[in-house]
LUMTOR-47549 format. One record per residue (C-alpha): residue in one letter; x, y, z; residue number from 1. Coordinates in pm, 1 decimal. Layout:
// residues N
(kefi A,(X,Y,Z),NUM);
...
This chain:
// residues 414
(kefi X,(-2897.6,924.9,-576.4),1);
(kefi X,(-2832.7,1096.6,-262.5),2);
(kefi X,(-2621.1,833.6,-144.9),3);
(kefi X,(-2416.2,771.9,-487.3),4);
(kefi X,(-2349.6,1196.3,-401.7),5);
(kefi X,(-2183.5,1115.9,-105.4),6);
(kefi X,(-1968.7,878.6,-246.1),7);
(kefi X,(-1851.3,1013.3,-576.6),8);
(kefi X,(-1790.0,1350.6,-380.2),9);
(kefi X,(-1625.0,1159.5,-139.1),10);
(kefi X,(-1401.9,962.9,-430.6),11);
(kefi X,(-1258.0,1334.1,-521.1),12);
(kefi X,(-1118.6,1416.6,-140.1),13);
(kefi X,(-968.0,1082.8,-157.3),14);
(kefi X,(-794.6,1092.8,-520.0),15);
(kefi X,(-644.6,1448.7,-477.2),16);
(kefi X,(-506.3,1366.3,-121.0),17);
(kefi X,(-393.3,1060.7,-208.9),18);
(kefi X,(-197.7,1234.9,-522.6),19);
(kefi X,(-65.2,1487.6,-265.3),20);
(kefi X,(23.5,1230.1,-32.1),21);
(kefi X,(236.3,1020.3,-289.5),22);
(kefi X,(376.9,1252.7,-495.3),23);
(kefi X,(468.1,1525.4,-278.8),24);
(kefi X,(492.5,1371.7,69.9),25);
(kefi X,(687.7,1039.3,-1.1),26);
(kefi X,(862.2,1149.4,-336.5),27);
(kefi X,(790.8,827.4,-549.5),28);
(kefi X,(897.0,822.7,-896.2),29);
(kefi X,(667.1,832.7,-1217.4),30);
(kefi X,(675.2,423.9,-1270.7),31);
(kefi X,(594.2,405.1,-895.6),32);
(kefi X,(264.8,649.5,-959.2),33);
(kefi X,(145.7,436.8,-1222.3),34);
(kefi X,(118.0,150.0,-1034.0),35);
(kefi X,(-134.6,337.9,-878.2),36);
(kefi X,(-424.6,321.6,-1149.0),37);
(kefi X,(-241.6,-27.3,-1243.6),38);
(kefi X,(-357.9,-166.6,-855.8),39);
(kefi X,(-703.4,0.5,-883.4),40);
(kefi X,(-744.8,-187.1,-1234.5),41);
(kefi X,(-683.7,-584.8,-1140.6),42);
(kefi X,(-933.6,-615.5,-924.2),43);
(kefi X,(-1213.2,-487.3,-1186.0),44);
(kefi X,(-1077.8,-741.5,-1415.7),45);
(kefi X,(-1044.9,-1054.7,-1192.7),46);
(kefi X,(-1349.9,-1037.3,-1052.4),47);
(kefi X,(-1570.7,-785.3,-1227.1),48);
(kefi X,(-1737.5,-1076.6,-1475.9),49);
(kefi X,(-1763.9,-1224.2,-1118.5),50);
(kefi X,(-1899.4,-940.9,-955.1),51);
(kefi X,(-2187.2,-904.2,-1213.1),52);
(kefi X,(-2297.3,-1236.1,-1143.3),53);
(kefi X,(-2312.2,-1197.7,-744.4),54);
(kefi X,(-2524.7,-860.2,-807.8),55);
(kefi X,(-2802.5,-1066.4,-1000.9),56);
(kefi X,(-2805.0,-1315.8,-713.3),57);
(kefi X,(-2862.0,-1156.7,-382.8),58);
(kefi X,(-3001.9,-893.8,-245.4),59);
(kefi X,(-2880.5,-535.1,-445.9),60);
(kefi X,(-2968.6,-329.3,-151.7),61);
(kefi X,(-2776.6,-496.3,90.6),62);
(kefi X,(-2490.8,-579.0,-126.5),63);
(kefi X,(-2479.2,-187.3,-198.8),64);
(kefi X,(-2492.5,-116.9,206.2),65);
(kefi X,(-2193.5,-368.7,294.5),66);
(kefi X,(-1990.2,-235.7,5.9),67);
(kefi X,(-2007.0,124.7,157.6),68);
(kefi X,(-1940.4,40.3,494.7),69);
(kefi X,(-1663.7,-184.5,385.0),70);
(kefi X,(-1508.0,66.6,172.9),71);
(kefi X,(-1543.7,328.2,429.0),72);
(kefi X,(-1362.0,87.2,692.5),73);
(kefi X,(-1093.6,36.2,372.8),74);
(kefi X,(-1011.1,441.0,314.8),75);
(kefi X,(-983.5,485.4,724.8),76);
(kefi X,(-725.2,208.9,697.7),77);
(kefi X,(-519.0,398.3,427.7),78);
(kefi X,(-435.2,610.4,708.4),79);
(kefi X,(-192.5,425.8,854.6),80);
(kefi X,(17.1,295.9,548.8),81);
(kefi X,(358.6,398.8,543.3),82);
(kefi X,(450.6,403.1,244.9),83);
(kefi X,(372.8,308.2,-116.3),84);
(kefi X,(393.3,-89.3,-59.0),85);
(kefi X,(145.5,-83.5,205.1),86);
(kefi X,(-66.4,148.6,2.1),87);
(kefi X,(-121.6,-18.3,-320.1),88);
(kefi X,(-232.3,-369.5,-153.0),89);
(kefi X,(-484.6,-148.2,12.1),90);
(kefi X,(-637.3,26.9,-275.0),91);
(kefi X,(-638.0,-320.3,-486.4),92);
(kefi X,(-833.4,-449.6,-177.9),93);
(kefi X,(-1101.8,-122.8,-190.9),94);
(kefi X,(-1067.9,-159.0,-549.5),95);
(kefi X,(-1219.5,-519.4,-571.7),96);
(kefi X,(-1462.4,-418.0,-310.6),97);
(kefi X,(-1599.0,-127.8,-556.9),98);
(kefi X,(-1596.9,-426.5,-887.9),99);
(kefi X,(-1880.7,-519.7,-661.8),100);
(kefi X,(-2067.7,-197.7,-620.5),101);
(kefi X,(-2094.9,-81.3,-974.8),102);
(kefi X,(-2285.1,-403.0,-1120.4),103);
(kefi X,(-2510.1,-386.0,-799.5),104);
(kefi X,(-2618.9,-4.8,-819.3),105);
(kefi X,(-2655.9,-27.8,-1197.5),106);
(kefi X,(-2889.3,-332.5,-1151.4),107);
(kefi X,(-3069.3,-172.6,-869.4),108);
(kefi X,(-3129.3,142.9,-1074.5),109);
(kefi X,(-3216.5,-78.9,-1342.9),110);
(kefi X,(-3530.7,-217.5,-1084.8),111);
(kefi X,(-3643.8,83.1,-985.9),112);
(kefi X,(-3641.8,313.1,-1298.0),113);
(kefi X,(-3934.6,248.9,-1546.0),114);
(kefi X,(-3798.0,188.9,-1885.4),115);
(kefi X,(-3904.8,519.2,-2040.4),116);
(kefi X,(-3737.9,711.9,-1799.3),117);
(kefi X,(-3374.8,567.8,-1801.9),118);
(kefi X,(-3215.9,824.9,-1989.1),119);
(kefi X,(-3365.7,1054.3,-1727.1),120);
(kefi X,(-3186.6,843.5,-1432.0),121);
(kefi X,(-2864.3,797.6,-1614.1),122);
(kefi X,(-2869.1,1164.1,-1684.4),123);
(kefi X,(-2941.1,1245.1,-1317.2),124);
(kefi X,(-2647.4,1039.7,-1193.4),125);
(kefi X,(-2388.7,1171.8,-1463.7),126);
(kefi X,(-2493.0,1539.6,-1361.8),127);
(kefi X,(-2433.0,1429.6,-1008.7),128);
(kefi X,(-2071.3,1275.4,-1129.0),129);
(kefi X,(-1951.6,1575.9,-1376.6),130);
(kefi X,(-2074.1,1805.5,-1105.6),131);
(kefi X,(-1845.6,1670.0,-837.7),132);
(kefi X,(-1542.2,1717.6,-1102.4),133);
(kefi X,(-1632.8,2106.4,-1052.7),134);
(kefi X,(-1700.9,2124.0,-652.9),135);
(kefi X,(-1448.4,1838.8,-592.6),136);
(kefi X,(-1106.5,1966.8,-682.6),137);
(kefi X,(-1191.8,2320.9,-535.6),138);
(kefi X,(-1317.2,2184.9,-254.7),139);
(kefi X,(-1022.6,1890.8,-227.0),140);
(kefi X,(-752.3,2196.9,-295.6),141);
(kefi X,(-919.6,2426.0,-58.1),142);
(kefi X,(-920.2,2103.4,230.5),143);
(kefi X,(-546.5,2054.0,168.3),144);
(kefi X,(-479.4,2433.9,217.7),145);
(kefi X,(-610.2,2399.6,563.4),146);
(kefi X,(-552.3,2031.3,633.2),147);
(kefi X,(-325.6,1748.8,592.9),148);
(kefi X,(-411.5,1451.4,316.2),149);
(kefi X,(-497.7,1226.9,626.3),150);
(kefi X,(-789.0,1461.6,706.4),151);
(kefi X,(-892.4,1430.7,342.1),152);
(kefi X,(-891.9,1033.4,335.1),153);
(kefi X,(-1066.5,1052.2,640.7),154);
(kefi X,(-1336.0,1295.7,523.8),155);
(kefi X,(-1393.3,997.8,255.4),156);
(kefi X,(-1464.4,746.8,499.0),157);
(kefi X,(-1753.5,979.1,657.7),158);
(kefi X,(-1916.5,999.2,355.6),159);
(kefi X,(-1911.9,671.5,258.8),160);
(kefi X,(-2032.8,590.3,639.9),161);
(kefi X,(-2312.3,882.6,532.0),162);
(kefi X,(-2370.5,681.2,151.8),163);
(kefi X,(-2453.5,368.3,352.6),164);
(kefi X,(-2715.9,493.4,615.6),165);
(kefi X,(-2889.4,690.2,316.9),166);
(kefi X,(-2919.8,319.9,184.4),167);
(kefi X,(-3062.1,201.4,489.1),168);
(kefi X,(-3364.0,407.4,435.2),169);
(kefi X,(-3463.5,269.9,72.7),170);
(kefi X,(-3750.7,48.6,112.4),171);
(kefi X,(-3671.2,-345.6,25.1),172);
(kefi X,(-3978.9,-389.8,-132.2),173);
(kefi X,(-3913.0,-70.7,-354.7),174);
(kefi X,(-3628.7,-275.6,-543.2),175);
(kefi X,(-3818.5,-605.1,-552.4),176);
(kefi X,(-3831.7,-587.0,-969.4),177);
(kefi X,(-3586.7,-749.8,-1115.3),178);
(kefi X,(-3446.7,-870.7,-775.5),179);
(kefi X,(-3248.9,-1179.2,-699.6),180);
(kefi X,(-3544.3,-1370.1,-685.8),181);
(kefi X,(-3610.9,-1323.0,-1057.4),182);
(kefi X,(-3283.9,-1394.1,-1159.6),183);
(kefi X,(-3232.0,-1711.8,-986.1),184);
(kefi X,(-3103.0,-1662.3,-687.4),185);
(kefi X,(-3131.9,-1897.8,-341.9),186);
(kefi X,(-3445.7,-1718.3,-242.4),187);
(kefi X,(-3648.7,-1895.8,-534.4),188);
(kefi X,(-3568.1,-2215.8,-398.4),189);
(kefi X,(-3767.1,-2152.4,-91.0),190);
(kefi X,(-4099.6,-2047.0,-192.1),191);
(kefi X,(-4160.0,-2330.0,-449.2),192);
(kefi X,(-4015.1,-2121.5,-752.3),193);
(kefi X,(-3760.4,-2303.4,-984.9),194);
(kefi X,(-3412.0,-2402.9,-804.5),195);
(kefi X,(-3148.7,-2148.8,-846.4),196);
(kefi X,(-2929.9,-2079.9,-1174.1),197);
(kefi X,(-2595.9,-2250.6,-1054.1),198);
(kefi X,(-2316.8,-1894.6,-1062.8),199);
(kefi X,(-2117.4,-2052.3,-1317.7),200);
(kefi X,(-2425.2,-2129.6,-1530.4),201);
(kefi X,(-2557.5,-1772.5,-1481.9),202);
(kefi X,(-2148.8,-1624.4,-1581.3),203);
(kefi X,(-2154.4,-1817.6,-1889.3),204);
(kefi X,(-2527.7,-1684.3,-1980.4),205);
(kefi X,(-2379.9,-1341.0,-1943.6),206);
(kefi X,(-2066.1,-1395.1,-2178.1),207);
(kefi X,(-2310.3,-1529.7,-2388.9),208);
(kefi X,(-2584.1,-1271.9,-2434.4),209);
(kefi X,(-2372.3,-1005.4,-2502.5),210);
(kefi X,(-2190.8,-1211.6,-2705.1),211);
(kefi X,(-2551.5,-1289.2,-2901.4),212);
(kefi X,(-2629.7,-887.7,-2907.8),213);
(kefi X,(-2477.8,-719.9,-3192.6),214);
(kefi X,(-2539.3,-376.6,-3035.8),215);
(kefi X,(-2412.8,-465.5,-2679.3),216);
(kefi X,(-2132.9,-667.7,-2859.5),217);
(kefi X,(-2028.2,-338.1,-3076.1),218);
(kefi X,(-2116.0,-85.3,-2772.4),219);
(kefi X,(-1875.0,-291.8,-2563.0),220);
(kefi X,(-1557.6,-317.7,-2850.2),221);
(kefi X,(-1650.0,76.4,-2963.2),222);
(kefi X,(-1588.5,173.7,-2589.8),223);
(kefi X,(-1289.1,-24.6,-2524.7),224);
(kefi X,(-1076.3,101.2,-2821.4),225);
(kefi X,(-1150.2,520.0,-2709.5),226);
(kefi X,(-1069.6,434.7,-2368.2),227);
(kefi X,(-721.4,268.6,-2444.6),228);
(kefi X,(-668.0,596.4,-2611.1),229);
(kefi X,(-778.3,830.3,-2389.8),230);
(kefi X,(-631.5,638.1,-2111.3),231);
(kefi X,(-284.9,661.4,-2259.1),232);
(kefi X,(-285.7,1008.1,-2175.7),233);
(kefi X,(-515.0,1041.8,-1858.4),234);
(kefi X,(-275.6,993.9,-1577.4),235);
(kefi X,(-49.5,1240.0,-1801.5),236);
(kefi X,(-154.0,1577.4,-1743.7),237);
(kefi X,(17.6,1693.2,-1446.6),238);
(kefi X,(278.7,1639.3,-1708.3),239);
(kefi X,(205.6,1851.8,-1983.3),240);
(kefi X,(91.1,2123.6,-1786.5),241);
(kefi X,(459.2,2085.9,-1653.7),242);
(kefi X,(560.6,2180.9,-1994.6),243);
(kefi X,(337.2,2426.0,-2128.9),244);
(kefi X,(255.2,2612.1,-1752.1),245);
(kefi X,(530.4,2521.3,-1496.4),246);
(kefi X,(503.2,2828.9,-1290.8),247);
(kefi X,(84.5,2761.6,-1300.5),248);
(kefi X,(23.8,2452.8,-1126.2),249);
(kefi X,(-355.2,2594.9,-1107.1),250);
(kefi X,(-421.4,2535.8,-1462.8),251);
(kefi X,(-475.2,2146.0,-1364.8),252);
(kefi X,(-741.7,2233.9,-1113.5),253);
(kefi X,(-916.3,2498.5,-1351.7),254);
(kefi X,(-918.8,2241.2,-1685.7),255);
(kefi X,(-1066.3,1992.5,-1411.8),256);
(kefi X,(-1329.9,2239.4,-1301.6),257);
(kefi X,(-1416.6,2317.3,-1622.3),258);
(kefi X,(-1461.9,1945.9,-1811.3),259);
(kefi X,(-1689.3,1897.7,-1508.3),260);
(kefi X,(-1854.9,2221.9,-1611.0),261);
(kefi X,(-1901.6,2105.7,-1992.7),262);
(kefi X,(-2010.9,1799.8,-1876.8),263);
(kefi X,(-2322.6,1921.6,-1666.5),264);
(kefi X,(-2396.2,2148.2,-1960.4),265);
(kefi X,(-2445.5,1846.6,-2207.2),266);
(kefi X,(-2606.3,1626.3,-1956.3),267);
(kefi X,(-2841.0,1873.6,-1907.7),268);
(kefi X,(-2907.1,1868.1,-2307.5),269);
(kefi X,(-2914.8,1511.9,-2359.7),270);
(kefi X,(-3174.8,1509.0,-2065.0),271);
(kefi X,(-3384.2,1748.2,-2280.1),272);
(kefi X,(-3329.5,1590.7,-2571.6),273);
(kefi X,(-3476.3,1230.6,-2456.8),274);
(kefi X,(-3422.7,943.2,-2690.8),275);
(kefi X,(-3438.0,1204.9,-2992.8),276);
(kefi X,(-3015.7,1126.1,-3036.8),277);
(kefi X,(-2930.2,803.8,-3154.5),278);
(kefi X,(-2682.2,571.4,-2991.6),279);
(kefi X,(-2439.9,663.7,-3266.8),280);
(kefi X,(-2471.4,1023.8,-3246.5),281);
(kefi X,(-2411.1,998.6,-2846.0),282);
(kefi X,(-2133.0,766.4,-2851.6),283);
(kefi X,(-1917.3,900.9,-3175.3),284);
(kefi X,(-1982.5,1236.4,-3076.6),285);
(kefi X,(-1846.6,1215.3,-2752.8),286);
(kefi X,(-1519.5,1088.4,-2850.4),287);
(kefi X,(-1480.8,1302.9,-3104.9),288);
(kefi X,(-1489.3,1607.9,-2872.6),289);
(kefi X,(-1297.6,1410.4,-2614.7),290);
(kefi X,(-1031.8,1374.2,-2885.6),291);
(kefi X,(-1044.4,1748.9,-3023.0),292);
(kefi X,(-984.5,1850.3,-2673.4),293);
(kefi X,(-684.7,1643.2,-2616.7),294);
(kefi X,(-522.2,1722.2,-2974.0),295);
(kefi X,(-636.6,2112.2,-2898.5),296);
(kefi X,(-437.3,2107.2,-2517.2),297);
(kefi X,(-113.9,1893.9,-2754.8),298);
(kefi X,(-87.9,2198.5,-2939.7),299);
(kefi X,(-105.3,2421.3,-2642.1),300);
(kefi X,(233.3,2653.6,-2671.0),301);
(kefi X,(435.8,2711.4,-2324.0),302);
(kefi X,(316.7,3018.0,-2160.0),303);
(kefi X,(-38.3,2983.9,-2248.4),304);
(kefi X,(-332.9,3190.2,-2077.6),305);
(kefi X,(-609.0,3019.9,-1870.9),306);
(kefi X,(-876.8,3105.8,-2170.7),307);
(kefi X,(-774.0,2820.9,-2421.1),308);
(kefi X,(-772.6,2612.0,-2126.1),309);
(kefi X,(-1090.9,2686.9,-1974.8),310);
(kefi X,(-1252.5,2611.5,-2329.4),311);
(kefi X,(-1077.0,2309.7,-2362.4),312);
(kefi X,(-1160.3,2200.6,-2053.0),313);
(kefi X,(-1553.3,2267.5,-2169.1),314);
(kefi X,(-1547.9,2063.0,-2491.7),315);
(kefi X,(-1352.6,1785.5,-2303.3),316);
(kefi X,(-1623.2,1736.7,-2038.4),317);
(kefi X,(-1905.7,1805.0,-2331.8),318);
(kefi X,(-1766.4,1486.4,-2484.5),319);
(kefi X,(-1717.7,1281.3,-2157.6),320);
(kefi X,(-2033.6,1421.1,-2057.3),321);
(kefi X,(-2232.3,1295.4,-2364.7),322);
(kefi X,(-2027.3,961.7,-2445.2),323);
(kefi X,(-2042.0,860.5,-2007.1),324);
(kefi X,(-2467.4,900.0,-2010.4),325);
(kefi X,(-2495.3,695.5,-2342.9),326);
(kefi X,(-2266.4,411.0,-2250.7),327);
(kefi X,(-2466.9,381.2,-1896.7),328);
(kefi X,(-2800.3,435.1,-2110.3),329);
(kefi X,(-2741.9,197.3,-2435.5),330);
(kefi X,(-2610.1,-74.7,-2178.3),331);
(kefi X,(-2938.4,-74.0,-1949.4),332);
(kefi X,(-3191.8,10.2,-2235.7),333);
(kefi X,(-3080.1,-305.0,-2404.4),334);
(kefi X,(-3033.0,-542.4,-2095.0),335);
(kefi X,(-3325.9,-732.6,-1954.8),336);
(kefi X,(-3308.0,-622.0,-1564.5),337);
(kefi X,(-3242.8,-957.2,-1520.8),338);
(kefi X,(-2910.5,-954.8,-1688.9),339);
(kefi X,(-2804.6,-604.7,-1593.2),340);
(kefi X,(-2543.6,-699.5,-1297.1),341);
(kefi X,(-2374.9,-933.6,-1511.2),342);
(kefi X,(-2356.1,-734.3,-1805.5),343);
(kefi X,(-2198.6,-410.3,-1625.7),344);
(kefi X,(-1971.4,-672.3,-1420.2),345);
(kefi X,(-1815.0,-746.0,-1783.7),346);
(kefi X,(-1804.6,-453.4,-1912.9),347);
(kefi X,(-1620.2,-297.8,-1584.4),348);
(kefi X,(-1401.1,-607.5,-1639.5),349);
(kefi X,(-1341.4,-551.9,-2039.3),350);
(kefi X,(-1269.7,-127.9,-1961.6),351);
(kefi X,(-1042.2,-214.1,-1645.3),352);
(kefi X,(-833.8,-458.9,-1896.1),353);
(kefi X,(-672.5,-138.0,-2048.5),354);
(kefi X,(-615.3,33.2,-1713.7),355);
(kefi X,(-310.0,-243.2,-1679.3),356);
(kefi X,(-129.4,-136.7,-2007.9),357);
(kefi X,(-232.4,215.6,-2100.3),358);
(kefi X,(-56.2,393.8,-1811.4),359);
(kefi X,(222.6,256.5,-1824.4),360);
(kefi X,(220.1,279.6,-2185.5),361);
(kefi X,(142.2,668.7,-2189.0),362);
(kefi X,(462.6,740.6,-1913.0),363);
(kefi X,(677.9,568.6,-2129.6),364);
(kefi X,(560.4,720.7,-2454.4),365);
(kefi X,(581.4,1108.9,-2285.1),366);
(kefi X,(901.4,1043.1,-2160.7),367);
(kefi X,(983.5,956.3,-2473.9),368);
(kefi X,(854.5,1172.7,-2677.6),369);
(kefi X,(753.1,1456.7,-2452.2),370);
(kefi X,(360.8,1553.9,-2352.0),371);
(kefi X,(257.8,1768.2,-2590.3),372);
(kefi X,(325.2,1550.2,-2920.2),373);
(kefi X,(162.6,1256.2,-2740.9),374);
(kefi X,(-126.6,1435.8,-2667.5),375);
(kefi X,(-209.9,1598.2,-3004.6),376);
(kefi X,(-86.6,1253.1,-3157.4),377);
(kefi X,(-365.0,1059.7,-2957.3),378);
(kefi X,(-601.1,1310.6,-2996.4),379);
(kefi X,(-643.3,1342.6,-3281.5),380);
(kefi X,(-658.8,933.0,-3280.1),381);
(kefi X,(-945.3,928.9,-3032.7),382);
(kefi X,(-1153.6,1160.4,-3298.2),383);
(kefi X,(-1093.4,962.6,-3579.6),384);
(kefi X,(-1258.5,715.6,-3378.2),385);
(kefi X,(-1540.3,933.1,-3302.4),386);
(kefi X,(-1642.8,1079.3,-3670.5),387);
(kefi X,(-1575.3,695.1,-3757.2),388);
(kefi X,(-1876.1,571.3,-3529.1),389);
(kefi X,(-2069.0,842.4,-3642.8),390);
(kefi X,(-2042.1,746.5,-4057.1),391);
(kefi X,(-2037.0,377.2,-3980.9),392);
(kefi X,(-2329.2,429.8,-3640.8),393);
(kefi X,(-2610.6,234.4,-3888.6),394);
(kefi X,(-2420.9,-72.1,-3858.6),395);
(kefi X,(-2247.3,-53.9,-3539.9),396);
(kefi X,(-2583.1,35.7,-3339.1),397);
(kefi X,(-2862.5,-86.0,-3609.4),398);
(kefi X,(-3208.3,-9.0,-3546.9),399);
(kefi X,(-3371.6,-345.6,-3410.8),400);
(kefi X,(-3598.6,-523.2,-3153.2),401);
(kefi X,(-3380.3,-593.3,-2819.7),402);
(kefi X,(-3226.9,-939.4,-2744.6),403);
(kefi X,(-3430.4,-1138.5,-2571.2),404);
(kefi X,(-3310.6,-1307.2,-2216.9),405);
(kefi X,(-3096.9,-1654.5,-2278.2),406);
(kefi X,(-3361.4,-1919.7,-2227.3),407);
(kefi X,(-3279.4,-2018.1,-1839.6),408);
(kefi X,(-3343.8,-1696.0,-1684.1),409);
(kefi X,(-3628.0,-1594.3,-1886.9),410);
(kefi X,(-3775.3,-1976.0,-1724.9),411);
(kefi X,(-3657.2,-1873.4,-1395.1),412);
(kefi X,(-3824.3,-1526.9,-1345.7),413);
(kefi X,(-4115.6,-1705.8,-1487.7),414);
């Protein structure tokens, strides 16, 4: 936990600098900026079903350790791109390193956390995220104010340096459950254990349990359509506080500050509530506030006061808050920790997919048809979504016995 800190802290320096650094520094035009999330996306979806398969294989711990130092070695070498063409190969490459992370430090949690206590553990690691969307933009505008966006990408690097030699102090043995031994990996062959799962074998099992799972299956499509929507709009508002607040280019920060604010709130709930909430209740619920707070900031008239924004801002992170912990939570509750790399490598591969279109989608659509229209207009889509996985959440998320493991892996960790 202390280590994911360091690097989702770190992730906030390096996003607002790099913003700074783009925009204001070498001038490049809105298509230009979204090729920015557009370059982050591909690698998650070439290799993130990939990437899931790797983390059930080897050694989690390890794989975790050379992804930080490699990323940190990645963000010091952002510092000497000159432009925009040397910096989106870059961020592709840090990109495809982090398709690798995710799947591994899900899995990992996944071997150390007892089963009753994953909420708990998801819970602890949103707070940590959603509290770094409060401390990180202060602390990100108040770096910039003294320093230049190089110092900022290079404070990132430290702390992904610092991320990795927390790692080094986790005991192997702690994470030997649900290890790569027990999910086939090379190590099995070695000690008179069944040969390894051959990586293509073990990709196809993974397509094919969640596939099999009509929860996972529905979990998976319910999450991909809000996230088309709300990314649509997500690299958009430093536009429509253009509009509605031109002379307040603080607003951003404070509606920033604030989601992160909501968001610890209703992690903090959730935590207290346990497994009380139902999957439904979680997931629709979160979009629907996610979506009320979009079509509420739409409808936002030019001139507006910080107050509307600040609550806004609340029931936007509420909703991201309480939809983020119950994605992470219905995904490992459900997944044998066998299985868990490869089923967060496909899901970070299926979300990523909309990362390519959505952007560029959303510029064209507010340039079109201006930022506060599209806004309210999605909005208000994204919470039709919600209520509608709330009325329908008995037969998208039914109450039954979880999947079993596909027959090959349940013989191998045997």
């Amino acid at each position: 936990m202390g280590a994911y800190t360091f690097a989702v802290f770190g992730d906030w320096f390096d996003m607002i600098a790099i913003q700074v650094l783009v925009a204001y520094r070498w001038g490049a035009s809105p298509l230009m900026l979204a090729l920015i999330p557009v370059s982050l996306a591909l690698p998650g979806i070439a290799f993130g079903s990939f990437a899931g398969v790797i983390a059930d294989r080897v050694d989690k711990l390890k794989l975790m350790r050379l992804c930080d130092l490699a990323t940190a070695l990645l963000t010091a070498s952002l510092l000497l791109a000159p432009n925009l063409y040397a910096l989106l190969p870059l961020l592709a490459l840090r990109s495809a390193v982090s398709s690798l992370n995710v799947p591994a430090q899900q899995a990992l949690t996944r071997s150390l956390v007892r089963e009753d206590q994953l909420l708990q553990a998801s819970s602890l690691n949103g707070l940590v995220n959603q509290s770094s969307k409060i401390a990180g933009p202060l602390l990100g505008g108040l770096t910039l104010s003294v320093l230049s966006p190089g110092w900022c990408i290079a404070l990132n690097a430290v702390l992904r340096l610092l991320s990795c030699l927390l790692l080094l102090f986790v005991r192997p043995e702690a994470a030997a459950s649900g290890s790569a031994r027990g999910a086939g990996a090379p190590a099995g062959a070695g000690d008179g254990g069944p040969p390894p799962i051959p990586a293509r074998q073990m990709w196809r099992e993974g397509w094919s349990f969640i596939l099999r799972s009509r929860l996972l299956r529905n979990t998976m499509l319910f999450g991909l359509a809000g996230t088309l929507l709300i990314q649509i709009v997500d690299f958009q508002f430093a536009s429509l506080f253009l509009a509605i607040a031109p002379e307040r280019d603080e607003l951003l920060g404070w509606l920033i500050a604030a989601a992160g604010a909501g968001a610890v709130g209703m992690i903090a709930l959730m935590n207290r509530a346990g497994a009380k909430l139902s999957h439904g209740v979680r997931l629709g619920g979160g979009y629907a506030m996610i979506g009320a707070a979009i079509a509420g900031l739409g409808l936002l008239q030019p001139g507006v006061d910080a107050l509307p924004v600040l609550l806004l801002g609340l029931l936007l992170g509420a909703g991201n808050g309480m939809f983020m912990v119950a994605f992470s939570y219905c995904l490992q509750k459900e997944t044998p920790p066998a299985m868990t790399g490869r089923v967060f490598g496909i899901q970070s591969m299926v979300l990523g997919t909309v990362m390519i279109v959505a952007p560029l989608l959303g510029g064209l659509l507010v340039g079109l048809a201006g930022p506060r229209l599209i806004f309210a207009g999605l909005g208000a889509l994204i919470a039709v979504v919600g209520v509608g996985g709330l009325l329908l959440a008995g037969r998208l998320w039914p109450a039954a016995a979880p999947v079993q493991s596909p027959p090959p892996v349940r013989a191998a960790q045997g």
